[in-house]
C-alpha positions in Angstrom: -21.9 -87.3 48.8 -18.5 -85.3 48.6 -15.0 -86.9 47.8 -11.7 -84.3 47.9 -8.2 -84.6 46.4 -5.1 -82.4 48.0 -3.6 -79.9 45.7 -0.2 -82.8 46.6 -2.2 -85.2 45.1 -2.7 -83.5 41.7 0.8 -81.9 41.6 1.7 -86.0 41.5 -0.6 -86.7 39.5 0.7 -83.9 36.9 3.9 -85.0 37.7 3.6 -88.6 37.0 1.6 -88.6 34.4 2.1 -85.6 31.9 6.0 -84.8 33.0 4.7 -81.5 34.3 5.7 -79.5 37.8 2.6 -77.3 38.6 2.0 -75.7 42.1 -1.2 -75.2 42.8 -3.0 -72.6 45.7 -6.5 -71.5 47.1 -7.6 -67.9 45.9 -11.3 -68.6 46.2 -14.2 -71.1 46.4 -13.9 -71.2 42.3 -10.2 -70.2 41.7 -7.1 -72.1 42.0 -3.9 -70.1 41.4 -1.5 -72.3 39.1 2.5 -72.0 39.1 4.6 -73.4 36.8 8.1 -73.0 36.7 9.9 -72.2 33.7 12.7 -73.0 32.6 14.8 -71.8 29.4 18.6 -72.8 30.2 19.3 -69.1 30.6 15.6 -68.6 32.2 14.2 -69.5 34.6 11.3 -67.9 36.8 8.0 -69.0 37.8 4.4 -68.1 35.9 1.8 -68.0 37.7 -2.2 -67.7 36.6 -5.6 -68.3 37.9 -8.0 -71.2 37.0 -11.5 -69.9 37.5 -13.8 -72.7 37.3 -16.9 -71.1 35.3 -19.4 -74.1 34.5 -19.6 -78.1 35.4 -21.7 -79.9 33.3 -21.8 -83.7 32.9 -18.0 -84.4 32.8 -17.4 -81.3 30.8 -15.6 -78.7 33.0 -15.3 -75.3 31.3 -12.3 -73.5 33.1 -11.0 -69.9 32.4 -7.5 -68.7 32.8 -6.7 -65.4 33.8 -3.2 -64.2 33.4 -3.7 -61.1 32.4 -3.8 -59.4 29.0 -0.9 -62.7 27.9 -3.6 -65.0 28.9 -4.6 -66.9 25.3 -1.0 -66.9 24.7 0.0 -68.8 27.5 -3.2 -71.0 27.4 -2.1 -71.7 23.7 2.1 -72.3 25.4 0.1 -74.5 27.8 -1.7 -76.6 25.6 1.2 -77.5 23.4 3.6 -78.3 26.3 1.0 -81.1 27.3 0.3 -82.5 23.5 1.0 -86.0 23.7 1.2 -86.2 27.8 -2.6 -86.1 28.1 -5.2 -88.1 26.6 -6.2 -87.2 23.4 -9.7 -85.5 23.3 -9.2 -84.4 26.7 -8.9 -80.2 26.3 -10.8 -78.2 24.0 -9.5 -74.7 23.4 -12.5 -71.7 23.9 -13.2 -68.2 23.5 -11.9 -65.6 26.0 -9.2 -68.1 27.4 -11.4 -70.7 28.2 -10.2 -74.5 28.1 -12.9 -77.2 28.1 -12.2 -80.5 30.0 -13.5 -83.4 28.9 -12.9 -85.3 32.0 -14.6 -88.2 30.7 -11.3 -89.0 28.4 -9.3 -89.8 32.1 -10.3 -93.6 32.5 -10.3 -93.5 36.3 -12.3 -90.0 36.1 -14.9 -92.0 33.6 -15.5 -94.5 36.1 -16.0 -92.1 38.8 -18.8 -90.4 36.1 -20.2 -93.5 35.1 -21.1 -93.7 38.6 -22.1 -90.5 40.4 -24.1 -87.6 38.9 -21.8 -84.4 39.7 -23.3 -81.3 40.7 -20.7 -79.2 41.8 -17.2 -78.2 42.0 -15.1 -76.4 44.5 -11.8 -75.0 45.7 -10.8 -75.8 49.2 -8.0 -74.3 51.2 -5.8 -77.5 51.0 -7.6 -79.0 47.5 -10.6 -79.5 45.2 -14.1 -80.7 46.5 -16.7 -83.0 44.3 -20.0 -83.0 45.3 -22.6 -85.2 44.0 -25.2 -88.1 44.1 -24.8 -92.2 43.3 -26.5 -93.1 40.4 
């Protein structure tokens, strides 16, 4: 069984839910390139990074961002811009820029688990594939 959602799809989602404007854009079959633009009053540019995804297991994702040598830093900028916007429990801050997503803490992601065993995760040109069996 396979089930997408559009990269549209998830920049609403972001939007609506966490207050957030994030672009997001095929690199490869495990990396998403992320934009987000900033904006300081007297700055504003777009940052840009890549979200490798390194390991799906249960409804833990283990993702890596990769912005360079700044990387950590702006996965720990990240992190606090979305502190209260997200469920609580939901990302777990790793080693070498890694960020662990309980997926499991998004009630309409916990039903999807609850429901289908996942076994793998994928970029597409225009979104993000699931694949995976009924329970």
């Amino acid at each position: 069984m396979k089930a997408s959602i559009s990269f549209p799809e998830i920049q609403n989602l972001l939007a609506e839910k966490a207050q957030q404007n994030v672009a997001f854009a095929f690199v490869d079959p495990k990396t998403i390139k992320v934009t987000y633009p900033l904006n300081l009053g007297f700055i504003k540019k777009d940052i840009s990074a890549n979200l490798i995804i390194k390991e799906l297991v249960g409804s833990d994702l283990l993702l890596q961002l990769d912005a360079g040598m700044g990387s950590d830093t702006m996965l720990t900028t990240v992190l606090s811009l979305l502190k209260g916007k997200v469920p609580e429990g939901l990302m777990e801050k790793r080693q070498d820029s890694c960020l662990l997503l309980h997926l499991d803490q998004i009630e309409e992601v916990k039903t999807v688990f609850e429901k289908v065993d996942v076994t793998d995760l994928h970029v597409l040109t225009e979104g993000i594939e699931v694949e995976g069996a009924l329970k």
